[in-house]
Backbone as a chain_set.jsonl record, in Angstrom:
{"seq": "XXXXXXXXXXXXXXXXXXXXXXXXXXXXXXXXXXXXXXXXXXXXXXXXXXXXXXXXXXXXXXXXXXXXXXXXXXXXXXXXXXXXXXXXXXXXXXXXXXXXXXXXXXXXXXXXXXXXXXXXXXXXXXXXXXXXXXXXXXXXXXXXXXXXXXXXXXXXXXXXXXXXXXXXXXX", "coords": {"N": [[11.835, -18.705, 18.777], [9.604, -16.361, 19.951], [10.004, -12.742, 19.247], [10.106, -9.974, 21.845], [8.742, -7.737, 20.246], [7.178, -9.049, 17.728], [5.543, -10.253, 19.563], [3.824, -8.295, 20.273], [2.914, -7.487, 18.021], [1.215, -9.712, 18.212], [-0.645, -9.66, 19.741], [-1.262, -7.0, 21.118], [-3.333, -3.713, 21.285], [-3.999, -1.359, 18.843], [-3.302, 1.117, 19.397], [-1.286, 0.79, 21.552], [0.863, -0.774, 20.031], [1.674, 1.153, 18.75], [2.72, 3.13, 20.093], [4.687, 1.434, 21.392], [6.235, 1.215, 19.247], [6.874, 4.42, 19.145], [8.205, 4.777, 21.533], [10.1, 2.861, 21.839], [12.24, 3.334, 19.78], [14.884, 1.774, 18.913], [13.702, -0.207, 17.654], [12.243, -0.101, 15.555], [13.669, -1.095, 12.925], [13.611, -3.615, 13.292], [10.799, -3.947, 12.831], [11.003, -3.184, 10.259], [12.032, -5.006, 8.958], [10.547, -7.333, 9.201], [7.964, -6.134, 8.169], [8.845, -6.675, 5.712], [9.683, -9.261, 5.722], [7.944, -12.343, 4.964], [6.769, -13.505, 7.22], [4.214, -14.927, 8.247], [1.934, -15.011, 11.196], [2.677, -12.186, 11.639], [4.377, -10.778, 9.849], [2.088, -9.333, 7.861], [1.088, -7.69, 10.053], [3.07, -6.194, 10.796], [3.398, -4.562, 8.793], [0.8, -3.218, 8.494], [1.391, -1.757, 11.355], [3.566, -0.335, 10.884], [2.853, 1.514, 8.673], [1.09, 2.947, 10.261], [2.81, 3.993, 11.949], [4.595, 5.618, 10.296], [6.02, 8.896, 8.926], [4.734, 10.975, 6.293], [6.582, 10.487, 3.221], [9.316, 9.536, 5.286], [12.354, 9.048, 6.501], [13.452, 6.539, 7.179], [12.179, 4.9, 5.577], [12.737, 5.105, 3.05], [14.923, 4.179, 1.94], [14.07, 1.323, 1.742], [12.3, 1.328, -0.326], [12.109, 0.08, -2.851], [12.337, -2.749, -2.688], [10.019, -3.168, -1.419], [8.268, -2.625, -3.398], [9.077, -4.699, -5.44], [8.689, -7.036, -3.431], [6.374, -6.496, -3.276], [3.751, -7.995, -5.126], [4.397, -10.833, -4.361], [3.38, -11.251, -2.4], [0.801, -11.926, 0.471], [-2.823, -10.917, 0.345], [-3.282, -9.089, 2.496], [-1.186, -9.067, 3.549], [-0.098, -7.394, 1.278], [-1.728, -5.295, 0.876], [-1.197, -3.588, 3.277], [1.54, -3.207, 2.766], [1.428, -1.423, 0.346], [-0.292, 0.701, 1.206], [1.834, 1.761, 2.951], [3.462, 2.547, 0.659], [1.488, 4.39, -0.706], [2.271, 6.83, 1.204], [4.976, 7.448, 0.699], [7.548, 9.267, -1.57], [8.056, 8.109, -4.649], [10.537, 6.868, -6.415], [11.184, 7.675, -9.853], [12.718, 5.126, -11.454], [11.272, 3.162, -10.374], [8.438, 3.514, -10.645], [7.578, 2.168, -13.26], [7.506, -0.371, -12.303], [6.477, -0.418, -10.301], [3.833, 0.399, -11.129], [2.973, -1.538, -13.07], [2.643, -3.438, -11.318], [0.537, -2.699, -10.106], [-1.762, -1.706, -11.487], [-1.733, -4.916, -12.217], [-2.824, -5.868, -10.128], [-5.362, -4.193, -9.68], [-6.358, -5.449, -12.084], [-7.486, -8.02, -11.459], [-10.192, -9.095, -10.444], [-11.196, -10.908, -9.038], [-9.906, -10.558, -6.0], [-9.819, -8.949, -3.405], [-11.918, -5.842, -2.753], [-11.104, -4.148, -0.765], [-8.284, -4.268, -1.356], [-7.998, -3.635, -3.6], [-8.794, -1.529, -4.4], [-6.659, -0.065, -3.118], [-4.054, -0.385, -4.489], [-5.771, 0.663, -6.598], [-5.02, 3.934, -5.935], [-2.226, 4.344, -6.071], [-2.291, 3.525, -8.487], [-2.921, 5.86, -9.472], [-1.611, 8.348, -8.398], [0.813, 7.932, -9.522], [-0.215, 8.675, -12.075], [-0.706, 11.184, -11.326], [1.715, 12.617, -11.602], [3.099, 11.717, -14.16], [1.223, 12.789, -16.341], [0.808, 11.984, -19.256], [-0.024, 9.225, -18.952], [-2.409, 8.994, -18.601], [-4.509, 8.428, -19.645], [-5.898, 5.623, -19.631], [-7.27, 5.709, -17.604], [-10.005, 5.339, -18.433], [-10.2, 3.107, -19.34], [-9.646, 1.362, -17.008], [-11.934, 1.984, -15.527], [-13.537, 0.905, -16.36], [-16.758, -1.025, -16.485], [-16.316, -4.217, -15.977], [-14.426, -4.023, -14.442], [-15.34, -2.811, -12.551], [-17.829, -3.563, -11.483], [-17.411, -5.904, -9.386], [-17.005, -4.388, -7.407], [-17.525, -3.296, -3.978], [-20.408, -1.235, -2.898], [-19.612, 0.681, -1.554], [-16.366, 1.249, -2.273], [-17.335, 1.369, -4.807], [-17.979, 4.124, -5.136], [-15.811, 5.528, -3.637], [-13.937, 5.171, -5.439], [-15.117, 6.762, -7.885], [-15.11, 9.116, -6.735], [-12.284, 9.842, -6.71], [-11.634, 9.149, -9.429], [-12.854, 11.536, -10.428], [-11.844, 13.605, -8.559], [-9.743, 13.265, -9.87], [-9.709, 13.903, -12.359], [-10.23, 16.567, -12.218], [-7.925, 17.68, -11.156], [-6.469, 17.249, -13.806], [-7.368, 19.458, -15.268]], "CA": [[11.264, -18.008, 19.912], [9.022, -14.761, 19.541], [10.646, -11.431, 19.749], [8.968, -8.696, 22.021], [8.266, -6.63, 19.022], [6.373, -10.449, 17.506], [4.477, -10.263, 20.871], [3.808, -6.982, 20.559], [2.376, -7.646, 16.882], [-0.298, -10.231, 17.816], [-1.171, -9.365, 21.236], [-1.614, -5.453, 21.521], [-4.056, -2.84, 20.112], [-3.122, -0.627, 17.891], [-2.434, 2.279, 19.836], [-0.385, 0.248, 22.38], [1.743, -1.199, 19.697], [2.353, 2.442, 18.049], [3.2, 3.649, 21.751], [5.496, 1.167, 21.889], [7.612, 1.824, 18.66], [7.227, 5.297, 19.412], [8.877, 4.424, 22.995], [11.061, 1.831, 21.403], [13.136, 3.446, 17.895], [15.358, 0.812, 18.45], [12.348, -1.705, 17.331], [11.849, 0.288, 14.233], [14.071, -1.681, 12.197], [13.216, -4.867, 13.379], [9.147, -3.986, 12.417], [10.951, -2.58, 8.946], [12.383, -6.391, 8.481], [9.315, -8.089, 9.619], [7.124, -6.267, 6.891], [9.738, -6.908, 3.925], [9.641, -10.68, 5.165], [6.906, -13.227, 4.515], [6.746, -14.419, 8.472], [2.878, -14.454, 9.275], [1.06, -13.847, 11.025], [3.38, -11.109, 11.944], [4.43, -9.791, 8.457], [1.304, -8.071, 7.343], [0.747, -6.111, 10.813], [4.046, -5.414, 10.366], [3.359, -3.51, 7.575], [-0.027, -2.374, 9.455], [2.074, -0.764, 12.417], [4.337, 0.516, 10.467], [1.955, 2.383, 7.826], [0.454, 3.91, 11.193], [3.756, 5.047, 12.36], [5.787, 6.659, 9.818], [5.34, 10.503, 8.491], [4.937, 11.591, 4.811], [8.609, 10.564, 2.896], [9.85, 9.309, 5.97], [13.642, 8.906, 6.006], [13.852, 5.627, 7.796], [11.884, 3.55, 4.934], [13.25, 5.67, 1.691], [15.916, 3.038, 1.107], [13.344, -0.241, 1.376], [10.816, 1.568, -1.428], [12.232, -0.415, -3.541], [12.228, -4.046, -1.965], [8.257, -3.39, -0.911], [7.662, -2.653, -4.206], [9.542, -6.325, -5.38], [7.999, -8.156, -3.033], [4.315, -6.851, -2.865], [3.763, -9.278, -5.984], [4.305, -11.917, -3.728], [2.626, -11.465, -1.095], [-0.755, -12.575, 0.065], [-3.413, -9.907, -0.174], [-3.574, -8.52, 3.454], [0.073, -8.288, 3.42], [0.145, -6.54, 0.258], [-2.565, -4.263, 0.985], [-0.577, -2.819, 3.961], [2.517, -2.23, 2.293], [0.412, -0.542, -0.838], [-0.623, 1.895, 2.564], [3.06, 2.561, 3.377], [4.152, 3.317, -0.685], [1.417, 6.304, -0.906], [2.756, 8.017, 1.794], [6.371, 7.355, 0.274], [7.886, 9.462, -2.803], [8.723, 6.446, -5.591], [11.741, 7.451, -7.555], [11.066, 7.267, -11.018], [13.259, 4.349, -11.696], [10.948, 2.025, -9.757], [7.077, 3.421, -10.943], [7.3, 1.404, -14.171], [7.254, -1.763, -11.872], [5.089, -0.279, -9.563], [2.528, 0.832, -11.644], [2.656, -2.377, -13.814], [1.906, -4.383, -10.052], [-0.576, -2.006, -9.057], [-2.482, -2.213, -12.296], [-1.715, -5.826, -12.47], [-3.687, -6.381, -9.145], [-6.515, -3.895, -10.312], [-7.489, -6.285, -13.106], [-7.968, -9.126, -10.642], [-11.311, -8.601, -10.276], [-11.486, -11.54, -7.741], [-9.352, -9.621, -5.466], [-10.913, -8.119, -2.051], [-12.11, -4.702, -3.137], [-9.689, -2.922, -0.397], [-6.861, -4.427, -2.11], [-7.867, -3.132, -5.25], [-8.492, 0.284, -4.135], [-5.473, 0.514, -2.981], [-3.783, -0.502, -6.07], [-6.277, 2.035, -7.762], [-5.046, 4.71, -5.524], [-0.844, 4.192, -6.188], [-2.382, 4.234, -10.031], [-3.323, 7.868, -9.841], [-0.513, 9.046, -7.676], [1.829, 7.547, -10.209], [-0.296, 8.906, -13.307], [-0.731, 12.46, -11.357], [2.869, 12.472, -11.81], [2.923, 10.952, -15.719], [-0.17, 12.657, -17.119], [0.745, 10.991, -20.559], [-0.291, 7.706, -18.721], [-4.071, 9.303, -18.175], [-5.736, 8.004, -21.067], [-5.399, 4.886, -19.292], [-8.413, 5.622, -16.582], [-11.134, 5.072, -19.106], [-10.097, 1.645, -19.425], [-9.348, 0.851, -15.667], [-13.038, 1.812, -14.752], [-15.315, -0.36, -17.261], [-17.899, -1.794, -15.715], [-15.926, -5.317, -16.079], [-13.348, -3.713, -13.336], [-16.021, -2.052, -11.144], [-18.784, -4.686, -11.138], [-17.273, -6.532, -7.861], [-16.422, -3.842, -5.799], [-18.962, -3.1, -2.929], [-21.097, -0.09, -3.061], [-18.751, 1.543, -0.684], [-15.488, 0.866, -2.568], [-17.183, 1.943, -5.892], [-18.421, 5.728, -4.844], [-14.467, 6.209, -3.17], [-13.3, 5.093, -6.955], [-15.975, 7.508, -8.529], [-14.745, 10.222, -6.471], [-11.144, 9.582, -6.937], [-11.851, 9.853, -10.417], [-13.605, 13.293, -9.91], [-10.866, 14.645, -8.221], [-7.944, 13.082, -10.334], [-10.008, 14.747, -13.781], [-10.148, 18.294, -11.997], [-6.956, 17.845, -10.981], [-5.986, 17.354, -14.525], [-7.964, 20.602, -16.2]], "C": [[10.749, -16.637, 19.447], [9.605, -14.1, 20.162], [9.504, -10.946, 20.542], [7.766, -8.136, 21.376], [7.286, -7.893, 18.457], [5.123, -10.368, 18.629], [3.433, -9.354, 20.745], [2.143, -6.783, 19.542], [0.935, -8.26, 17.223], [-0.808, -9.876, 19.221], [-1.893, -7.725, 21.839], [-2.5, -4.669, 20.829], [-3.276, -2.148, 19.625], [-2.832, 0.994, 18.471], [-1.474, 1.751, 20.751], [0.122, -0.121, 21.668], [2.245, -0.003, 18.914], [3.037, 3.181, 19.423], [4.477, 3.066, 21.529], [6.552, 1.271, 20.736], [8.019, 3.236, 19.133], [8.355, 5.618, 20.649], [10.142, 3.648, 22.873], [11.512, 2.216, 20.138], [13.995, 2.52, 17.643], [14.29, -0.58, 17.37], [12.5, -1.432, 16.253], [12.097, -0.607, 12.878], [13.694, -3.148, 12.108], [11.474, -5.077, 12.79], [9.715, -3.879, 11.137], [10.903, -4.527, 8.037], [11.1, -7.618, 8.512], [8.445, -7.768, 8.785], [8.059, -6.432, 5.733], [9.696, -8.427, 4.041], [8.283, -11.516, 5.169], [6.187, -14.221, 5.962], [5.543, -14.459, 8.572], [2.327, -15.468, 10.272], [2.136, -12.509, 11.169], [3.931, -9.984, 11.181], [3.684, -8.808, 7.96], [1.315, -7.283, 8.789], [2.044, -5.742, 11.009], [4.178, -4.108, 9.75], [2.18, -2.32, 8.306], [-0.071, -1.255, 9.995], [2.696, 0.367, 11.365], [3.706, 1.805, 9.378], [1.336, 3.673, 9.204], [1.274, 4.419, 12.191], [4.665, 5.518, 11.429], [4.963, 8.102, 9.172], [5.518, 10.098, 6.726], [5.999, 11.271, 4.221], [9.45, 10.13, 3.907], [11.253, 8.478, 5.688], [13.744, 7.315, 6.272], [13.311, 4.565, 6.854], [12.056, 4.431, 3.505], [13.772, 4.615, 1.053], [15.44, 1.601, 1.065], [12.362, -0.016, 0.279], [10.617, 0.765, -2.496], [12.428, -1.627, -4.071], [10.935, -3.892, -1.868], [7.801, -3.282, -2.627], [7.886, -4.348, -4.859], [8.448, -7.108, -4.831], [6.691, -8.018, -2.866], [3.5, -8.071, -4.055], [3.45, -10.434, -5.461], [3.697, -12.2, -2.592], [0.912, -11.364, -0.367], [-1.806, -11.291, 0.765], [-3.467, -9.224, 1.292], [-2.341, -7.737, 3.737], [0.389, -7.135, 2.783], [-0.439, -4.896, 0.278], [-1.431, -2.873, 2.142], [0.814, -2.092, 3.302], [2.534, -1.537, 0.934], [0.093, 0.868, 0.055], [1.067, 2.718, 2.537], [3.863, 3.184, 1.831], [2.859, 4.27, -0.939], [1.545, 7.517, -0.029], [4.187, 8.536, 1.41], [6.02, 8.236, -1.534], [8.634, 8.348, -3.652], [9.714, 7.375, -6.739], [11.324, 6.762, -8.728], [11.635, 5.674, -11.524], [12.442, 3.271, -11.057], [9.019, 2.237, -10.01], [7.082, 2.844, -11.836], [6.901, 0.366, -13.712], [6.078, -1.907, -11.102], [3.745, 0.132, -10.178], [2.317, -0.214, -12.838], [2.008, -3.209, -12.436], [0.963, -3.745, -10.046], [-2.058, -2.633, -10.624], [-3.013, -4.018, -12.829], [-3.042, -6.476, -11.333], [-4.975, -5.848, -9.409], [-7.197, -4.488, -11.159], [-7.721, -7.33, -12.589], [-8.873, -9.389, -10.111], [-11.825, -9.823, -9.047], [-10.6, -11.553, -6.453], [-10.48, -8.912, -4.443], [-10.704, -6.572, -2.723], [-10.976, -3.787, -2.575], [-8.551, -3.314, -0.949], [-6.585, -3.973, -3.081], [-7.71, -1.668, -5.489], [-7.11, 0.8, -3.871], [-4.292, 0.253, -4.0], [-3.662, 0.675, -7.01], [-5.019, 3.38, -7.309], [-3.256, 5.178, -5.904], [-1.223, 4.513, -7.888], [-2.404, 5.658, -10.11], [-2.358, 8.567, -9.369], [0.589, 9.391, -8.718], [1.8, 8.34, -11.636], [-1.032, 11.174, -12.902], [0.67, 13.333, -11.746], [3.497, 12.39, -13.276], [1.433, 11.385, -16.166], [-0.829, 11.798, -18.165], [0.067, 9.954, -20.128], [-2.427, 8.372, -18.17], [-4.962, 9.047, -18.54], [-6.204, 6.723, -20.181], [-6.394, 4.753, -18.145], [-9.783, 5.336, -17.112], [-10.584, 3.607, -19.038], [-9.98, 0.865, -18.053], [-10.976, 1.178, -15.209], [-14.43, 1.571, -15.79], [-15.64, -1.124, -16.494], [-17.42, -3.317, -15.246], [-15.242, -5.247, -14.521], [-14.029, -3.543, -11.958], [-17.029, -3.109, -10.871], [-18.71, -5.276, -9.756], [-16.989, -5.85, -7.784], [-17.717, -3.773, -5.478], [-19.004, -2.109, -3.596], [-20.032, 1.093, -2.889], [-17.56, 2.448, -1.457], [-15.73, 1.562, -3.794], [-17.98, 3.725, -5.952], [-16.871, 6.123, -4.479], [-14.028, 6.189, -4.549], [-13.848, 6.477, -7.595], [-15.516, 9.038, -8.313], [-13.432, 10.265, -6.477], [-10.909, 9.651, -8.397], [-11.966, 11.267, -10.522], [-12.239, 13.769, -10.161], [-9.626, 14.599, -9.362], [-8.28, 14.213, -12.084], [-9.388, 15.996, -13.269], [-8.816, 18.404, -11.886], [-5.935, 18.324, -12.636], [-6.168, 18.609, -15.78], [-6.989, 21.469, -15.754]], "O": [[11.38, -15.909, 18.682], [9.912, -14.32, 21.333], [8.324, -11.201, 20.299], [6.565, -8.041, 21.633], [6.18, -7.626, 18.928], [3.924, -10.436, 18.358], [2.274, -9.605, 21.073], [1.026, -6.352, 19.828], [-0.146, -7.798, 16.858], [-2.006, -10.159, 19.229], [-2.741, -7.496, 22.701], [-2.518, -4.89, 19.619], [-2.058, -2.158, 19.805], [-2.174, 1.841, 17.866], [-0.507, 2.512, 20.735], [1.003, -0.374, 22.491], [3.338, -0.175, 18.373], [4.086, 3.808, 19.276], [5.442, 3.824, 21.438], [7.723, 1.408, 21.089], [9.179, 3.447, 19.488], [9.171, 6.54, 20.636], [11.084, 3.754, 23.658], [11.208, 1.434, 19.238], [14.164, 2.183, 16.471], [14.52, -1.538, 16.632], [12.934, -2.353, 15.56], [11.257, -0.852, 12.012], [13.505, -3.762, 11.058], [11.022, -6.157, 12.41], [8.996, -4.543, 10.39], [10.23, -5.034, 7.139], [10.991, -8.605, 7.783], [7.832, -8.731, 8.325], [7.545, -6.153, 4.65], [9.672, -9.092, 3.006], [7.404, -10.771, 5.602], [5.439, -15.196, 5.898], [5.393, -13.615, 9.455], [2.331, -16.677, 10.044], [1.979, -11.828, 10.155], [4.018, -8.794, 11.487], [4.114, -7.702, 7.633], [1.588, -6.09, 8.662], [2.092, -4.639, 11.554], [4.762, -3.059, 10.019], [2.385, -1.138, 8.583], [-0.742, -0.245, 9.782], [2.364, 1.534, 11.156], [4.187, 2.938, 9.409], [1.217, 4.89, 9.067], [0.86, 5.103, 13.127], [5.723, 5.886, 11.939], [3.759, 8.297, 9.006], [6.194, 9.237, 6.163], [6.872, 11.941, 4.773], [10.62, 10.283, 3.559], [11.344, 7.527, 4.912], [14.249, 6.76, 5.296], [13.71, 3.413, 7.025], [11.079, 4.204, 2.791], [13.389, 4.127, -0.01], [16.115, 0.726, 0.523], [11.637, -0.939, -0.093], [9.546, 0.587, -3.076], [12.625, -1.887, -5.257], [10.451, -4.854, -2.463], [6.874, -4.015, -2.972], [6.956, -5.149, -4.766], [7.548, -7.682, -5.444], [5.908, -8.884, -2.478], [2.717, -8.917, -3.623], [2.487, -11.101, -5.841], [3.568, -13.263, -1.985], [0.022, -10.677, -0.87], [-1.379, -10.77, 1.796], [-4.086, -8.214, 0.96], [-2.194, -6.546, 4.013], [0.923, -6.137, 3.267], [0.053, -3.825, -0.078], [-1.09, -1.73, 1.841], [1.105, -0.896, 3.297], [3.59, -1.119, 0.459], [0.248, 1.981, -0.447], [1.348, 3.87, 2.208], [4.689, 4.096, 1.862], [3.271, 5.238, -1.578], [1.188, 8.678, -0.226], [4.591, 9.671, 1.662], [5.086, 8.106, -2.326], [9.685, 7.817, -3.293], [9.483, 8.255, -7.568], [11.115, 5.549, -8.762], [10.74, 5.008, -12.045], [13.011, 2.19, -11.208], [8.28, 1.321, -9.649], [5.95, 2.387, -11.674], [5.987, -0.184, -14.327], [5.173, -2.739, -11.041], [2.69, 0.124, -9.543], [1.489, 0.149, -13.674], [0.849, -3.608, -12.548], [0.043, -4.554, -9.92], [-2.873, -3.555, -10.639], [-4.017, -4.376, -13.444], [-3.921, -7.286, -11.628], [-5.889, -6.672, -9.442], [-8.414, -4.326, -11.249], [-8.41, -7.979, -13.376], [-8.683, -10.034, -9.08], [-12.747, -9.579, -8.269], [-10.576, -12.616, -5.833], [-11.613, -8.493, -4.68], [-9.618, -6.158, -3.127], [-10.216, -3.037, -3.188], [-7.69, -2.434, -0.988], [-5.472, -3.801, -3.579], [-7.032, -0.939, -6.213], [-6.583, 1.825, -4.304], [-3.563, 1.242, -4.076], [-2.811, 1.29, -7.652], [-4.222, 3.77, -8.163], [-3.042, 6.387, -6.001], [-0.69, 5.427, -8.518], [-1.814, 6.385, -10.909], [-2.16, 9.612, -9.989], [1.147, 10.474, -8.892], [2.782, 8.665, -12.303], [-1.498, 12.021, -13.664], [0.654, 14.507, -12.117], [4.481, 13.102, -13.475], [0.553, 10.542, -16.339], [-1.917, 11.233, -18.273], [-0.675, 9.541, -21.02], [-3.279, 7.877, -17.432], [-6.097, 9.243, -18.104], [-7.394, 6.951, -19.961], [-6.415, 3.632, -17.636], [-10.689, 5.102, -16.313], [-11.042, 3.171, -17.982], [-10.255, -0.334, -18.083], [-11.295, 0.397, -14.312], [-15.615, 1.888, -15.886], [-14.92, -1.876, -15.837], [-17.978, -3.768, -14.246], [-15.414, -6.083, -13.634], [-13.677, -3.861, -10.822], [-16.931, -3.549, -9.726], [-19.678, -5.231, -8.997], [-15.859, -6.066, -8.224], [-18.722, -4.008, -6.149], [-18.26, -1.79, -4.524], [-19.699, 2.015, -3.634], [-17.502, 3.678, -1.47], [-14.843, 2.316, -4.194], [-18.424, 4.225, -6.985], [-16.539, 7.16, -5.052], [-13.686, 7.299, -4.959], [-12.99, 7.329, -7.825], [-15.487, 9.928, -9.163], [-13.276, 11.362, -5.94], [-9.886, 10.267, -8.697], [-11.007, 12.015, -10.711], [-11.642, 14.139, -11.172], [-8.835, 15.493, -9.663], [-7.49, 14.93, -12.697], [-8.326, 16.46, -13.682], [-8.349, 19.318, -12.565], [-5.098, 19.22, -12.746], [-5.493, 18.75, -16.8], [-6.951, 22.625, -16.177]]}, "num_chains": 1, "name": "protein.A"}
């Protein structure tokens, strides 16, 4: 039988289903369990919602950072994408960017991969290697022409400038 919160998922826009965690904290947990499991449809906007309700570091998904990272691997690209959204608003304890920044890169060379999936990938790369300069060399090779070729237009100007910034960042 569908929960509320399930209802909630395929039935509501997206400010009426952020209303209603906001209205409902009990729910919270039950949306947290719903993007860590594999249920869909309900799993990825799981992740969705939840990306478009928590803050910066938010306390309440600290202690799953390390389960989303696990299971984004497995999970099928819409899913993944969302909870790729909710780990760059999250601080990743060292002990868990080796894995994450072997997935993220792993999905970046998948060049038949939906572009937003990849971006967001890209975007956990740079976070990870603003963090780990040593690992910087490491952007010349992630944007050969082989990598960038399929993305849209769109997709490869946000890269371009994401570059940009991540160089200056690094002078």
């Amino acid at each position: 039988m569908e929960t509320k919160l399930e209802y909630i998922l395929t039935h509501s826009y997206k400010k009426d289903s952020i209303s209603y965690i906001k209205e409902n904290p009990r729910e919270f947990e039950e949306l947290i369990q719903l993007a860590l499991s594999d249920k869909q449809p309900y799993s990825w906007r799981a992740a969705w919602l939840m990306e478009n309700c928590i803050d910066v570091n938010d306390n309440r998904i600290q202690k799953y950072v390390d389960k989303i990272i696990e299971i984004l691997p497995e999970r099928q690209d819409g899913h993944s994408r969302g909870l790729m959204m909710i780990l760059q608003k999250m601080e990743i304890n060292e002990d868990f960017e080796g894995k994450l920044f072997d997935t993220c890169i792993s999905i970046w060379e998948q060049i038949g991969k939906q572009p937003s999936i990849r971006i967001s990938a890209f975007k956990l790369i740079l976070k990870i290697m603003r963090k780990h300069p040593e690992l910087s060399n490491e952007v010349d090779f992630l944007i050969q022409p082989h990598f960038m070729n399929t993305l849209s237009a769109g997709i490869k100007h946000s890269v371009k400038i994401l570059i940009q910034d991540f160089k200056k960042e690094l002078l």
